[in-house]
C-alpha positions in Angstrom: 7.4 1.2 -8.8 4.9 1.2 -12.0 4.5 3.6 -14.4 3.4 6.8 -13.6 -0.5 7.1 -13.2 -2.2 9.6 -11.7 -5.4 8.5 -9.9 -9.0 10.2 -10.4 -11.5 9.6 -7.3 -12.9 6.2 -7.8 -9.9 5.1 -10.1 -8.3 1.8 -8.9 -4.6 1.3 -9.9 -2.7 -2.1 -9.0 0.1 -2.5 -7.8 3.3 -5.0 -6.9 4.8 -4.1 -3.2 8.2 -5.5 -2.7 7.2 -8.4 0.4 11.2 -8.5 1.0 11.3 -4.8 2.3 12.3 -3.5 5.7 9.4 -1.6 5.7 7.0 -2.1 3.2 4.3 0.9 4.4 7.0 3.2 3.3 6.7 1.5 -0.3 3.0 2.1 0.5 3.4 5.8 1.0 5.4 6.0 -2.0 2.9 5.0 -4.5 0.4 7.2 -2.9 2.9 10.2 -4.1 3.5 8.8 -7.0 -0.4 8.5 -7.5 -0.7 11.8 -6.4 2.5 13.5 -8.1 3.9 15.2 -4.8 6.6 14.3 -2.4 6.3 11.2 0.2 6.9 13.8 3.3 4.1 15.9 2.3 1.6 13.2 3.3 0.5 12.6 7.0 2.7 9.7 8.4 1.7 6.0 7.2 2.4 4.7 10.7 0.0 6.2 12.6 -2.6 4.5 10.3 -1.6 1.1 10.6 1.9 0.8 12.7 3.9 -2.7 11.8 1.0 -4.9 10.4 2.4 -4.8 6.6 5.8 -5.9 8.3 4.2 -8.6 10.3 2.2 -9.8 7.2 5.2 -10.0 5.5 7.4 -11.6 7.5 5.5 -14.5 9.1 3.0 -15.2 6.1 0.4 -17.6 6.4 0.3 -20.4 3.9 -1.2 -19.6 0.2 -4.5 -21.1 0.9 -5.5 -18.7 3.3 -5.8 -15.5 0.8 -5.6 -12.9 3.9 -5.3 -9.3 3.2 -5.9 -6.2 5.1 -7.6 -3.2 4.2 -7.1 0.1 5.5 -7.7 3.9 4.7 -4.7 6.4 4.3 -4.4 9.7 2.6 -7.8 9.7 0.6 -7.1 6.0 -0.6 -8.6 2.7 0.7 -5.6 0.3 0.2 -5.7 -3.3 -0.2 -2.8 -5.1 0.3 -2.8 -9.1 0.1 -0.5 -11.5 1.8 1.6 -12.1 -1.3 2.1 -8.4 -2.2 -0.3 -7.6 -4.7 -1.8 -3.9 -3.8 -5.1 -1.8 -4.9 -5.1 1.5 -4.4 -8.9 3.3 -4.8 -8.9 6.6 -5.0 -11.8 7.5 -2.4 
């Protein structure tokens, strides 16, 4: 997943998600843990933020032109997520 980096309020920390994975939110929650140094099942559940839309993204991409991404808050974070996997992570 990265190295291990702790994130300060305001601190933005990139990351790679995995675009081949069943369910890449988990992956998502996961870095947030990591970011925060607990345990994934401490943190409110991912889906009820944003359901399947990471899955969707994933698995129907649109063509390289079209640079979508989606943005959404979860767990003190506003996470950016772009079509081809890259991740940002702001600590808010």
């Amino acid at each position: 997943m990265g190295e291990k980096q702790n994130a300060d309020e305001g601190s933005l920390v990139h990351r790679e998600l995995d675009t081949d994975r069943n369910e890449p939110l988990s992956e998502v929650a996961e870095i947030i843990a990591d970011l925060n140094d607990t345990d994934v099942n401490d943190l409110p559940p991912i889906y009820d933020t944003i359901d399947h839309l990471l899955t969707h993204l994933f698995d129907n991409p649109p063509s390289p032109d079209s640079q979508v991404k989606v943005q959404f808050h979860y767990a003190g974070y506003q996470i950016t997520v772009h079509h081809q996997g890259d991740a940002l992570f702001l600590k808010v």
